[in-house]
N, CA, C and O atoms as a DFTB+ gen file, in Angstrom:
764 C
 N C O
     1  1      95.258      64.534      85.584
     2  2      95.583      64.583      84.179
     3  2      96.275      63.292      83.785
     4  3      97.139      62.832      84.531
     5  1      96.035      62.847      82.962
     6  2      96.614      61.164      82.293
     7  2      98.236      61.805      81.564
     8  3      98.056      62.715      80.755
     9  1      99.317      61.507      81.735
    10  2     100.217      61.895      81.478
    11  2     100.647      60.747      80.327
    12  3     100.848      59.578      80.655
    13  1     100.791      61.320      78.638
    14  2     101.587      60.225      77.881
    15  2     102.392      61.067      77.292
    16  3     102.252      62.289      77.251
    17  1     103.473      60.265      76.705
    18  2     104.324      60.528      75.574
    19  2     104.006      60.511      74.348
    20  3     103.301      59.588      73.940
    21  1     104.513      61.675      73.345
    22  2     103.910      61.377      72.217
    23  2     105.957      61.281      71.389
    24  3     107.086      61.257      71.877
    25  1     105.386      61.258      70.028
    26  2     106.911      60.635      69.553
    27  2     108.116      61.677      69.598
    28  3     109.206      61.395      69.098
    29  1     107.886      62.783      70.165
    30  2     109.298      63.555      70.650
    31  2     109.983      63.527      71.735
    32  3     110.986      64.151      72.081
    33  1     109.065      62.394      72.471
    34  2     109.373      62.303      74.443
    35  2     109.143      63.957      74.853
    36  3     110.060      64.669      75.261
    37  1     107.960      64.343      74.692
    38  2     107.190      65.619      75.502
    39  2     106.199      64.757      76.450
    40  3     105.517      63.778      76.146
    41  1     106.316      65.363      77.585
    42  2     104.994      64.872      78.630
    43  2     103.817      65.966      77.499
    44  3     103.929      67.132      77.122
    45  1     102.950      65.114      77.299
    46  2     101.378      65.731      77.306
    47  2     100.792      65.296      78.388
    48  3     101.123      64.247      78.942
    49  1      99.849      66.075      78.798
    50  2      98.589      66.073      80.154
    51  2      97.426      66.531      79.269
    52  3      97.288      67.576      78.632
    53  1      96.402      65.167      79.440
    54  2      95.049      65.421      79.053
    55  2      94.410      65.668      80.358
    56  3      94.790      64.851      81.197
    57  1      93.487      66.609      80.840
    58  2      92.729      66.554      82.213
    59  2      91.262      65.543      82.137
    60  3      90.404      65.562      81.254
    61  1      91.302      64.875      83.095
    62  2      90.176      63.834      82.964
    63  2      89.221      63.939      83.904
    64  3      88.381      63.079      84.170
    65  1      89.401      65.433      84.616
    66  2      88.439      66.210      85.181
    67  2      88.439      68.014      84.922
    68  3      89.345      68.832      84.763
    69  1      86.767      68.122      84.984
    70  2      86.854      69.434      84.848
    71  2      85.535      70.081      85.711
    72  3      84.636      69.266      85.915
    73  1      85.367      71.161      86.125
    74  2      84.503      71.444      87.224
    75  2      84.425      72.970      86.544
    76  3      85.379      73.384      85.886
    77  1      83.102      73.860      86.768
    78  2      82.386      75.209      86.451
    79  2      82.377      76.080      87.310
    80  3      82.072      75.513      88.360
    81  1      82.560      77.316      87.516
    82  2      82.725      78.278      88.806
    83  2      82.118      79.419      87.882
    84  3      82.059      79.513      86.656
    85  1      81.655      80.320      88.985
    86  2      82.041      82.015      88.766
    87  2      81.650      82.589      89.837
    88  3      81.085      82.187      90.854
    89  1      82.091      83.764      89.415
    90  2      82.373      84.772      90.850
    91  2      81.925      86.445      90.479
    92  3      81.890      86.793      89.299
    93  1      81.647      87.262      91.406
    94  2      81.640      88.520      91.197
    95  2      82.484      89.137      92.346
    96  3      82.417      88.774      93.521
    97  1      83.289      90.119      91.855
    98  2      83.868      91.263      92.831
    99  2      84.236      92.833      92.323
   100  3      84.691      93.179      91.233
   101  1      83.900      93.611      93.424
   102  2      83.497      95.102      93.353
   103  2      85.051      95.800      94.411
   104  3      85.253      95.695      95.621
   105  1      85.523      96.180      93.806
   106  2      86.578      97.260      94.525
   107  2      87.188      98.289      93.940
   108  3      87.366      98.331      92.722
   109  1      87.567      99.218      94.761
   110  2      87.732     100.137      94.020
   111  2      89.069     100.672      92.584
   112  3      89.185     101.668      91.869
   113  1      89.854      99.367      92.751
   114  2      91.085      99.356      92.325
   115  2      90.522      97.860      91.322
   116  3      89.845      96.967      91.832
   117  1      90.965      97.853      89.867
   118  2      90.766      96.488      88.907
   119  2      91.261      95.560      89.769
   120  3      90.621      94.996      90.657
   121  1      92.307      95.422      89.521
   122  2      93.061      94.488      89.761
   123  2      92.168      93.615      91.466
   124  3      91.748      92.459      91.505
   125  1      92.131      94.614      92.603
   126  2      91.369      93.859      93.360
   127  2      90.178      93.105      93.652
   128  3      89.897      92.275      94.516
   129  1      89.214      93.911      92.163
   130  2      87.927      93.468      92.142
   131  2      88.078      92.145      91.533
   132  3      87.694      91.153      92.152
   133  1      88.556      92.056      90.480
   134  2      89.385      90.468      89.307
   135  2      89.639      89.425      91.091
   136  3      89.147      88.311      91.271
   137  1      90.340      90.047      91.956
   138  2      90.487      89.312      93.148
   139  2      89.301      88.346      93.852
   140  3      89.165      87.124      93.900
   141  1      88.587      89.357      94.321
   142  2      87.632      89.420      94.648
   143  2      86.423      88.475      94.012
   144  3      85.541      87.857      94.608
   145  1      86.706      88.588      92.531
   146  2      85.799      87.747      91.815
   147  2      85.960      85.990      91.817
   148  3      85.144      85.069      91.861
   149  1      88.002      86.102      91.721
   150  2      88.409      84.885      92.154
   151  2      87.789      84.159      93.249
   152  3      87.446      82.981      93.154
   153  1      87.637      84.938      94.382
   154  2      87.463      84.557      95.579
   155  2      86.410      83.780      95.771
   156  3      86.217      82.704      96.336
   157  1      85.372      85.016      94.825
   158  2      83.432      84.557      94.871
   159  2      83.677      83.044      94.070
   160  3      83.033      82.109      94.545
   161  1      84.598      82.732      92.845
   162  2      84.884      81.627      92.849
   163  2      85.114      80.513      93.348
   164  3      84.408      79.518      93.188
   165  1      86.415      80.598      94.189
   166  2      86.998      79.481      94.851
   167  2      87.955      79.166      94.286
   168  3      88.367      78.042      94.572
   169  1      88.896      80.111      93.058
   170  2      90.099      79.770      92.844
   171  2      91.193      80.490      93.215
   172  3      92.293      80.060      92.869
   173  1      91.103      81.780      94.026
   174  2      91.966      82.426      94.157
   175  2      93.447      81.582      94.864
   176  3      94.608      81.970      94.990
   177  1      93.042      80.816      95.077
   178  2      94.605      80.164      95.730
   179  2      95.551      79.429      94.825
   180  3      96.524      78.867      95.328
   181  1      95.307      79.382      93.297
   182  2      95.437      78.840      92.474
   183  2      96.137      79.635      91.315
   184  3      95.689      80.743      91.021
   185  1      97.354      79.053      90.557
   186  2      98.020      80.069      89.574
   187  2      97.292      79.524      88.173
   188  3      97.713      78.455      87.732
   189  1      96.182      80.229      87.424
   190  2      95.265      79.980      86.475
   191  2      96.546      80.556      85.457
   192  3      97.250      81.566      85.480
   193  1      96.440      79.177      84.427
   194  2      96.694      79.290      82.787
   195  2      95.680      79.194      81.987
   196  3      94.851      78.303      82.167
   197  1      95.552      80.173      80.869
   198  2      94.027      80.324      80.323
   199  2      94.405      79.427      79.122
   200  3      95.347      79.503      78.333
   201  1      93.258      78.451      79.242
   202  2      93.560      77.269      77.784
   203  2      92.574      77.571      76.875
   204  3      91.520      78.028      77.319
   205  1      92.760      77.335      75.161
   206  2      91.915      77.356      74.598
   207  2      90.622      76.651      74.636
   208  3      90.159      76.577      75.774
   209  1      89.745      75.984      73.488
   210  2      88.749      75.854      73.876
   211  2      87.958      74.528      73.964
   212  3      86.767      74.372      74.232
   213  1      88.928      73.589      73.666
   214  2      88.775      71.905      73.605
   215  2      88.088      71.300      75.272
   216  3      88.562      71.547      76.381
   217  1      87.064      70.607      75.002
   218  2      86.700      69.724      76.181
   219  2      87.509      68.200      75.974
   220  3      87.170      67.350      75.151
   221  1      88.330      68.119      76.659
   222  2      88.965      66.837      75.873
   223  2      87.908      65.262      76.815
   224  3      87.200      65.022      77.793
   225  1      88.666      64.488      75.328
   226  2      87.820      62.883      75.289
   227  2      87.586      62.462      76.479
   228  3      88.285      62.976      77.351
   229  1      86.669      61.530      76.872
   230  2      86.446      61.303      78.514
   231  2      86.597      62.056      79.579
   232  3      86.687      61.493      80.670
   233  1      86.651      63.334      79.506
   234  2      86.750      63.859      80.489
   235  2      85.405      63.977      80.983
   236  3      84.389      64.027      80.291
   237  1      85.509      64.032      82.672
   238  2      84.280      63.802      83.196
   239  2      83.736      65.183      83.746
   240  3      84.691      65.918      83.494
   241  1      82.941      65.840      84.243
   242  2      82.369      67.051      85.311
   243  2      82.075      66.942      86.205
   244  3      80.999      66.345      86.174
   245  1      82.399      67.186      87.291
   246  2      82.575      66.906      88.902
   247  2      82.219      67.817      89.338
   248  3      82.064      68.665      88.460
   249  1      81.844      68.347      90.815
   250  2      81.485      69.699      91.364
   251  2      82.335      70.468      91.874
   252  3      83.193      70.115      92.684
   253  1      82.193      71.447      91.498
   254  2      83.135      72.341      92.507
   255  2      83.547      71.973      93.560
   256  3      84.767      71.969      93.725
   257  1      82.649      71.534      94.644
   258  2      83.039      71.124      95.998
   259  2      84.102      69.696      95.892
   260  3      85.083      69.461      96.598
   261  1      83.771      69.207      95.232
   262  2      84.849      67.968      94.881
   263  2      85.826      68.092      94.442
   264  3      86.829      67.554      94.909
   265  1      85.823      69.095      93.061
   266  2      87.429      69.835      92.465
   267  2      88.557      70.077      93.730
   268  3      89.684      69.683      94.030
   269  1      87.310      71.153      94.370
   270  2      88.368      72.113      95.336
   271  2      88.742      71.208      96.401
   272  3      88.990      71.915      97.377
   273  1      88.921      69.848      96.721
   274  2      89.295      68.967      97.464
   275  2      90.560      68.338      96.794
   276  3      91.453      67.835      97.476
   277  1      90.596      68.389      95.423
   278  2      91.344      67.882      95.265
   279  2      92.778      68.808      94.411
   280  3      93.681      68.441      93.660
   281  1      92.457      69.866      94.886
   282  2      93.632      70.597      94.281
   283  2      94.303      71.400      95.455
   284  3      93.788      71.731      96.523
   285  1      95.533      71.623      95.014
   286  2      96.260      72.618      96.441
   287  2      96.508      74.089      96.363
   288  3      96.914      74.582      95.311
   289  1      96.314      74.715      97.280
   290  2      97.121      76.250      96.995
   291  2      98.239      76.320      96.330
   292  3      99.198      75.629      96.675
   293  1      98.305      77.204      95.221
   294  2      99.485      77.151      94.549
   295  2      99.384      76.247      93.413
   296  3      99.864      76.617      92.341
   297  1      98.953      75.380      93.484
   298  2      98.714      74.255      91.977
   299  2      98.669      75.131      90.636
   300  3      98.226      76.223      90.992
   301  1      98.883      75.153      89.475
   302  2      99.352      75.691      88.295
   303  2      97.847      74.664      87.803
   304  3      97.904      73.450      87.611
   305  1      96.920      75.283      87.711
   306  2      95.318      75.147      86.887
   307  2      94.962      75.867      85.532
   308  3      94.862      77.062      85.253
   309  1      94.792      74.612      84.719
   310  2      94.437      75.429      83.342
   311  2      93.490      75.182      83.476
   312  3      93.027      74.217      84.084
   313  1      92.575      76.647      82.506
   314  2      91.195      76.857      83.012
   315  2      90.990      77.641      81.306
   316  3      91.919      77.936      80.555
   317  1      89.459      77.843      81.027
   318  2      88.828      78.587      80.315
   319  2      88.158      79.710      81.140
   320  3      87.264      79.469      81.951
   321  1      88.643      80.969      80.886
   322  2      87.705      81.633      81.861
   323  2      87.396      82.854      80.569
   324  3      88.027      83.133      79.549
   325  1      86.384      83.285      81.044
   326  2      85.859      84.637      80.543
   327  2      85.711      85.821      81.694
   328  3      85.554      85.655      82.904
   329  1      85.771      86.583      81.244
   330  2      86.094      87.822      82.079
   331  2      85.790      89.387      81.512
   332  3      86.223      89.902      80.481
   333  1      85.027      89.882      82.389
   334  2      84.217      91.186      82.223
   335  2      83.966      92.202      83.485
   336  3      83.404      91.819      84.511
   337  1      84.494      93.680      83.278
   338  2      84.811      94.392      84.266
   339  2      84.396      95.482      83.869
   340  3      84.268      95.537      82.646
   341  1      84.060      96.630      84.577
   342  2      83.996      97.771      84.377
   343  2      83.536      99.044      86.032
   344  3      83.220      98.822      87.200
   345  1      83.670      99.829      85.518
   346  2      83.419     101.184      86.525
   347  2      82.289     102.008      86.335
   348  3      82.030     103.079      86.883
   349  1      81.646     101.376      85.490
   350  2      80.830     102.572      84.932
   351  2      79.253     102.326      85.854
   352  3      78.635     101.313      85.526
   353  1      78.824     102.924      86.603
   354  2      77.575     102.853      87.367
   355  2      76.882     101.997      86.194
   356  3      77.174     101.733      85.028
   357  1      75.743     101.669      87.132
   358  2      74.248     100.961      86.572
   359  2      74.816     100.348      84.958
   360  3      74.062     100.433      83.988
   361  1      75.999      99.834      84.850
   362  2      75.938      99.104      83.590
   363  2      76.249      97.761      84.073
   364  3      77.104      97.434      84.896
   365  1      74.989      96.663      83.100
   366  2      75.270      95.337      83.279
   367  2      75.998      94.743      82.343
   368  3      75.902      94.824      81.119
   369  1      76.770      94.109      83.040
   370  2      77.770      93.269      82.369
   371  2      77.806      91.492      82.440
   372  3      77.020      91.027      83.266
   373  1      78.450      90.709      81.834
   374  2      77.984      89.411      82.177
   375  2      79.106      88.752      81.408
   376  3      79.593      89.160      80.354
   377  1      79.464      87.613      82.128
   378  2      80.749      86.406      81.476
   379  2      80.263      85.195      81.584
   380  3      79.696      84.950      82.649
   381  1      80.318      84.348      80.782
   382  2      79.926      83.153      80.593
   383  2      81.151      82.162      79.588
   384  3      82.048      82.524      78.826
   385  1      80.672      80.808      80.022
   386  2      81.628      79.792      79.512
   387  2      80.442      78.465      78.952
   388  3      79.953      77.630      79.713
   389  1      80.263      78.530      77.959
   390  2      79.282      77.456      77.696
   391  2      80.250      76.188      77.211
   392  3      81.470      76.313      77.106
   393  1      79.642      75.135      76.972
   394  2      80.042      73.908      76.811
   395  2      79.265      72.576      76.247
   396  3      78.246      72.076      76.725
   397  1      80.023      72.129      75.092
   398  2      79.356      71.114      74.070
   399  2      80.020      69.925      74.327
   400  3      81.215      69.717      74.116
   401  1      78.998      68.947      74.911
   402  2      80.038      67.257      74.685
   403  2      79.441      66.481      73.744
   404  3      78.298      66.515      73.286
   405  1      80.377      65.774      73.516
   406  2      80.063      65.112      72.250
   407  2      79.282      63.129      72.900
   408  3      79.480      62.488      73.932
   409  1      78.495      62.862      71.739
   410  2      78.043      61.438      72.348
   411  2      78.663      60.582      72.147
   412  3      78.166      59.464      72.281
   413  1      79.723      60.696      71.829
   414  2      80.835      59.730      71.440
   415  2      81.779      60.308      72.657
   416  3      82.119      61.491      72.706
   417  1      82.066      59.564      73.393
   418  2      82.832      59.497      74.682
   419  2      84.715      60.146      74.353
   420  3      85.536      60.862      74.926
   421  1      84.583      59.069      72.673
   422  2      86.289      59.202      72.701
   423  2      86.642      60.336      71.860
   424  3      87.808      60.519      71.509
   425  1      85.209      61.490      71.352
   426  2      85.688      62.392      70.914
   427  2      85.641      63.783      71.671
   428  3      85.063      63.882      72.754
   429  1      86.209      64.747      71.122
   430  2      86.705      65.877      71.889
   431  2      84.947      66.992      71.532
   432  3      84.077      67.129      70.672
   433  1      85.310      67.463      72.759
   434  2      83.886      68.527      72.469
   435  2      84.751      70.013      73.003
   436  3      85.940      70.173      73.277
   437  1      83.562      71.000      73.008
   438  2      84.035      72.658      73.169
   439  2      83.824      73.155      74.066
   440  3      82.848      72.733      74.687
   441  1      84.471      74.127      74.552
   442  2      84.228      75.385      75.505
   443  2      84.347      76.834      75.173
   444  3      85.490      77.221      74.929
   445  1      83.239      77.836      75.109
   446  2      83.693      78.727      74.690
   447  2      83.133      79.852      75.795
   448  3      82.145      79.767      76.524
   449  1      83.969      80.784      75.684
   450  2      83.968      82.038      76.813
   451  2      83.104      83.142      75.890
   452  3      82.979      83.063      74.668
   453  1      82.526      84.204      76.758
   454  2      81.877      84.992      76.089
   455  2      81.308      86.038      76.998
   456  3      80.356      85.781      77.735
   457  1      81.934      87.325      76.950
   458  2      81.836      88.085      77.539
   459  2      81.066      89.894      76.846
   460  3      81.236      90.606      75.856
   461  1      80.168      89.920      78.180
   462  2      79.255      91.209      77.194
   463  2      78.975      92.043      78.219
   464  3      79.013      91.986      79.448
   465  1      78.607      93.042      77.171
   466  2      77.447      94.246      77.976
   467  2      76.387      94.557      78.219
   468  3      76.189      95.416      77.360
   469  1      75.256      94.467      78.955
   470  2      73.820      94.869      78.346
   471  2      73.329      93.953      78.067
   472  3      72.222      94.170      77.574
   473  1      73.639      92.756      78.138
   474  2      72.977      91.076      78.257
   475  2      73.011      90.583      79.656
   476  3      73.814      90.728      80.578
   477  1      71.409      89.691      79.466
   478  2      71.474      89.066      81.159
   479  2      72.077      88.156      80.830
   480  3      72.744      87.915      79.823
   481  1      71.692      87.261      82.284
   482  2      72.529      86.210      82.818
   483  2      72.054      84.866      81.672
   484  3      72.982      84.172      81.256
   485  1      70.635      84.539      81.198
   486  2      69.998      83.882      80.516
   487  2      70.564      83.751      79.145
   488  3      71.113      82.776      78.631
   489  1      70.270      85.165      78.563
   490  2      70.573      85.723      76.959
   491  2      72.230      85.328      76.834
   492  3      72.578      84.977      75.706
   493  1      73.354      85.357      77.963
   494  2      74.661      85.857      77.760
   495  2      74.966      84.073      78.035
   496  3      75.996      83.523      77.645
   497  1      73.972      83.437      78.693
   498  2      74.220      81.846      78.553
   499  2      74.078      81.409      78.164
   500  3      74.520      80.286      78.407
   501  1      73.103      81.651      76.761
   502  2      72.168      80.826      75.730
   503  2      72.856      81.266      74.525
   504  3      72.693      80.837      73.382
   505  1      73.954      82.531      75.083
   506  2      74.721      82.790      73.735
   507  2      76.117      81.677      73.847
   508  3      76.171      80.893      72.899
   509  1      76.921      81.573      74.604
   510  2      77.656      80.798      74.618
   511  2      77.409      79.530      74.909
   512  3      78.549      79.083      75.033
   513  1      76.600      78.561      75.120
   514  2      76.024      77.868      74.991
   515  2      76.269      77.210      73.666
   516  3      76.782      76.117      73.430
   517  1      75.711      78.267      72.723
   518  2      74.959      78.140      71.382
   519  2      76.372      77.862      70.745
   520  3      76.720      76.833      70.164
   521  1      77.367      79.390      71.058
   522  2      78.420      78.533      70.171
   523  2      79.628      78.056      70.711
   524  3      80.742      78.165      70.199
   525  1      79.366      77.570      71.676
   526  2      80.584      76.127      71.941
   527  2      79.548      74.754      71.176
   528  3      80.266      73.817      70.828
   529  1      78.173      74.553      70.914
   530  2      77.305      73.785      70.346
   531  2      77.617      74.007      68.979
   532  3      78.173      73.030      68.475
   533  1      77.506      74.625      68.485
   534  2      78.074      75.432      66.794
   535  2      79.499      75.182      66.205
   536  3      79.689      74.872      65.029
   537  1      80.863      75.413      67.498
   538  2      81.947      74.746      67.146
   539  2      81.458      73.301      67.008
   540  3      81.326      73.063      65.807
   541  1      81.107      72.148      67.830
   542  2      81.109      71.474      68.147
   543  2      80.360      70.460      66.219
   544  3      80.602      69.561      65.414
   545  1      79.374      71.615      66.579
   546  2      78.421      70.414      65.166
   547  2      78.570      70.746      63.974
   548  3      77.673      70.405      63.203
   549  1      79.742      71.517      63.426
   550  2      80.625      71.956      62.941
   551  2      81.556      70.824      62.794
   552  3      81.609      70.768      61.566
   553  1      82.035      70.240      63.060
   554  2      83.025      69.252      63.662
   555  2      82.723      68.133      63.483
   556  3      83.563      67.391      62.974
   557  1      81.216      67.538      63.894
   558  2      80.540      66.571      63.525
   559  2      80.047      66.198      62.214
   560  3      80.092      65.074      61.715
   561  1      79.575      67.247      61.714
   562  2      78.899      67.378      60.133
   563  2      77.392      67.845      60.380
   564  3      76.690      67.817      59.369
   565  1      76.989      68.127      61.162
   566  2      75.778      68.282      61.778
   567  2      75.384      69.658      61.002
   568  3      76.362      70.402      60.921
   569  1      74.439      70.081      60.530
   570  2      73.846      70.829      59.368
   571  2      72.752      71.786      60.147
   572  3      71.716      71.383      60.676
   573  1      73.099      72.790      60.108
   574  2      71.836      74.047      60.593
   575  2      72.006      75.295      60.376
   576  3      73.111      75.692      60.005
   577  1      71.157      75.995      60.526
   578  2      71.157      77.474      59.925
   579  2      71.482      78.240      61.014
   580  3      70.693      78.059      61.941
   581  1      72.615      79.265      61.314
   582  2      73.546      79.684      62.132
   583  2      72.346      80.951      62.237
   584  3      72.345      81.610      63.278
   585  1      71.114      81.356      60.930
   586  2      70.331      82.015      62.350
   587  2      69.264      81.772      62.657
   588  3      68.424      82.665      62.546
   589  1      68.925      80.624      63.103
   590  2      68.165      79.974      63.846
   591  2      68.288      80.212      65.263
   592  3      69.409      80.384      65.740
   593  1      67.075      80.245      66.118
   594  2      67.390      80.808      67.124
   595  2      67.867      79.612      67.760
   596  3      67.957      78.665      66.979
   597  1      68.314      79.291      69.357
   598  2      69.164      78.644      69.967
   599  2      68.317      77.305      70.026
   600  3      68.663      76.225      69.548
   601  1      66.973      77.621      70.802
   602  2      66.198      77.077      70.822
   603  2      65.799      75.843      69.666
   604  3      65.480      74.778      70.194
   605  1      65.786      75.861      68.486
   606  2      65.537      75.181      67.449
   607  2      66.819      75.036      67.150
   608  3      66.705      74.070      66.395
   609  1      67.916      75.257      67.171
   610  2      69.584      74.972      66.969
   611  2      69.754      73.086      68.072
   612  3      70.033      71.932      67.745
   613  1      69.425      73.717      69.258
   614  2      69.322      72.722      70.047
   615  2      68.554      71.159      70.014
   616  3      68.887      70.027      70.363
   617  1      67.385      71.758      69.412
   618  2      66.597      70.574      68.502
   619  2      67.185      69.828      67.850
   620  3      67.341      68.668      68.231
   621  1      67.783      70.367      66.441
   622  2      68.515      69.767      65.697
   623  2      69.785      68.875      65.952
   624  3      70.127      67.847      65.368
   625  1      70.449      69.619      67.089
   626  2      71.650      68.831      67.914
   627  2      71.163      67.636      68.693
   628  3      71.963      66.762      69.026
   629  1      69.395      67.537      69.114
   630  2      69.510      66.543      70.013
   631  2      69.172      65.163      69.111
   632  3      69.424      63.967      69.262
   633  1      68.337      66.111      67.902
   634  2      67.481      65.049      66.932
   635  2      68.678      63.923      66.378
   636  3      68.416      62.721      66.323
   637  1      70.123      64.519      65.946
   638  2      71.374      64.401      65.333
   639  2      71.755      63.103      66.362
   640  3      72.052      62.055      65.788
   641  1      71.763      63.107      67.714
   642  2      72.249      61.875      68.440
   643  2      73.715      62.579      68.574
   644  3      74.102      62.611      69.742
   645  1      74.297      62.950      67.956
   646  2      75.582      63.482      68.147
   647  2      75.993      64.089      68.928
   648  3      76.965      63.596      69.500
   649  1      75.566      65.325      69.351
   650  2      75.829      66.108      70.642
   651  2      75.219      65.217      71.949
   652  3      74.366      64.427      71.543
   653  1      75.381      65.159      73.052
   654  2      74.926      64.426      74.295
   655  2      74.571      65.588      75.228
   656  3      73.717      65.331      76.076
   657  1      74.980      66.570      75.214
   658  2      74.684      67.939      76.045
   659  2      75.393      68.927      76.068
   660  3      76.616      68.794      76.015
   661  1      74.936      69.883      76.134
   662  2      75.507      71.720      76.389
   663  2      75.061      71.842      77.332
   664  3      74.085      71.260      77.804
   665  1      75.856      72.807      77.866
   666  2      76.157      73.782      78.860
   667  2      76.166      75.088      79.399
   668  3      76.214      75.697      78.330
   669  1      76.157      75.764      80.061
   670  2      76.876      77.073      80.542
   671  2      76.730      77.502      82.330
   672  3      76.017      77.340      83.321
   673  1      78.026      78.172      81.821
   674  2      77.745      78.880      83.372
   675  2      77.703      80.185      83.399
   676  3      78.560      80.594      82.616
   677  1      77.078      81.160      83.960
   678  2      77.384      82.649      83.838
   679  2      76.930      83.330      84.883
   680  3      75.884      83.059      85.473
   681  1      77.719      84.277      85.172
   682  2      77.400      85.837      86.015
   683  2      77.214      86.972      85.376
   684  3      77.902      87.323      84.418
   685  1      76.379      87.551      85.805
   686  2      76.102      88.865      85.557
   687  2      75.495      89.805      86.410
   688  3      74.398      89.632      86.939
   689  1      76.142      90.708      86.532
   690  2      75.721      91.617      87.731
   691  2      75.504      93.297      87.098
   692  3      75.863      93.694      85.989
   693  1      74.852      94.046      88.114
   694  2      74.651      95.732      87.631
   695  2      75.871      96.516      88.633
   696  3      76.046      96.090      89.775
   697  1      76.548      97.486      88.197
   698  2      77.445      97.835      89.018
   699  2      76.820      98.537      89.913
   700  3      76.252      99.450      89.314
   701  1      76.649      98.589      90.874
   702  2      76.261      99.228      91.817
   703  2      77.117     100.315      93.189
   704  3      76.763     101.153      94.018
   705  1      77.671     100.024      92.997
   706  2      79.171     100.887      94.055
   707  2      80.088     101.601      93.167
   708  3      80.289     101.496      91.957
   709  1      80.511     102.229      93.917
   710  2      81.585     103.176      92.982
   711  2      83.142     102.018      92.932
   712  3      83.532     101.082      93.630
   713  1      83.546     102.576      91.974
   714  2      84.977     101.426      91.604
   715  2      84.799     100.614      90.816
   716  3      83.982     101.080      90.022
   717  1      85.197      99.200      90.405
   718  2      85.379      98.555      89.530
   719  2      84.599      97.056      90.266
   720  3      84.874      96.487      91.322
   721  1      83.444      96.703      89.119
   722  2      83.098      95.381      89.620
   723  2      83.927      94.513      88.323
   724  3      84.354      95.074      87.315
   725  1      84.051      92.909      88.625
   726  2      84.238      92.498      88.081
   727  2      83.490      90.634      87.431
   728  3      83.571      89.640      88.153
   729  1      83.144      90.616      86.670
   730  2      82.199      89.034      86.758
   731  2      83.163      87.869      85.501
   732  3      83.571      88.022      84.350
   733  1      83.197      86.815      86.433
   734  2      83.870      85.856      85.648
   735  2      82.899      84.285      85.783
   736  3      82.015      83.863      86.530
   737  1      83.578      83.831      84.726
   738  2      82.918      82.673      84.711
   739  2      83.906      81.427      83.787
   740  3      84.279      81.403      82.614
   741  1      84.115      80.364      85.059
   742  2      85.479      79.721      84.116
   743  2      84.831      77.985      84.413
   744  3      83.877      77.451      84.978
   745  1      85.892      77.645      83.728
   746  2      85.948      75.813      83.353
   747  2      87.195      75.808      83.731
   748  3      88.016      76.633      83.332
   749  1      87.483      74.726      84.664
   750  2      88.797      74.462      85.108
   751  2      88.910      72.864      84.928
   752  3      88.115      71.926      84.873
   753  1      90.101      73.011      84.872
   754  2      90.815      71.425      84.441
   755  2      91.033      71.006      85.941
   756  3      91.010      71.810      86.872
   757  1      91.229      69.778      86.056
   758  2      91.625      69.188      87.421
   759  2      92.379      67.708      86.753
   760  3      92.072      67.144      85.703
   761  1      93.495      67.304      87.786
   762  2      94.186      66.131      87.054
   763  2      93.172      65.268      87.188
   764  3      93.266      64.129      86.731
């Protein structure tokens, strides 16, 4: 994270890395399956603060395998995560975190979480996707009809030059065991 002062002498931290995960976990108790899901992640060793929904300026995307090298057990990680759980047999559920950067390097782009029922992994990525892209060209001045499907939304964002790329990541699973599954899907900051 680039550490400056702004005019009250507060440390601000912009993160100038950020990396995509998700995970699924099934147990019979919430709280352990949410564990569990961490795990299928790769952040459970980590004390997650949930940040709103800004991709900040220059920040770059790195891989997981590279993140998790450079952070420690215990490290205090702000993250975007979405999160979706339930007990209920044969119901699908799905969490996703899509993501809009902007083509202008020094401006800020979006992340947005989005969590459902009864949507796949595709539909529940092409939805958040769509609107962290929607905050984003919103922002820009970028002009389109909100119901347009994603597909032709995306057009317009690439035709624009403005957006440089979207994103998502998502899980979705069918519960299958008795107890509580749980599916997440996050954006994590890294300094």
């Amino acid at each position: 994270m680039n550490k400056t002062n702004n005019a009250n002498n507060f440390n601000v931290f912009v993160p100038s890395k950020m990396f995509f995960t998700k995970g699924v976990g099934t147990h019979r108790e919430e709280l352990h399956s949410f564990e569990l899901a961490l795990r299928d992640a790769g952040i459970e060793k980590f004390n997650l603060v949930q940040v709103s929904s800004i991709f900040p300026p220059g920040c770059k995307v790195i891989s997981r395998q590279q993140a998790l090298k450079e952070l420690k057990p215990g490290s205090i990680v702000f993250c975007v995560l979405s999160r979706c759980c339930t007990n209920e047999p044969r119901r699908l559920l799905a969490a996703s975190v899509g993501c809009a950067i902007p083509a202008d390097k020094n401006a800020y782009g979006y992340i947005s979480e989005h969590h459902s029922f009864g949507q796949n992994e595709k539909h529940a990525g092409d939805y958040a996707e769509d609107l962290a892209a929607a905050m984003l060209a919103s922002t820009l001045g970028i002009d389109f009809n909100v119901d347009e499907s994603w597909d032709e939304k995306k057009e317009i964002f690439k035709i624009s030059g403005k957006i440089v790329s979207t994103r998502n990541i998502t899980q979705s699973t069918v519960v299958k065991e008795p107890g509580y599954t749980t599916v997440l899907a996050v954006a994590v900051f890294v300094a």
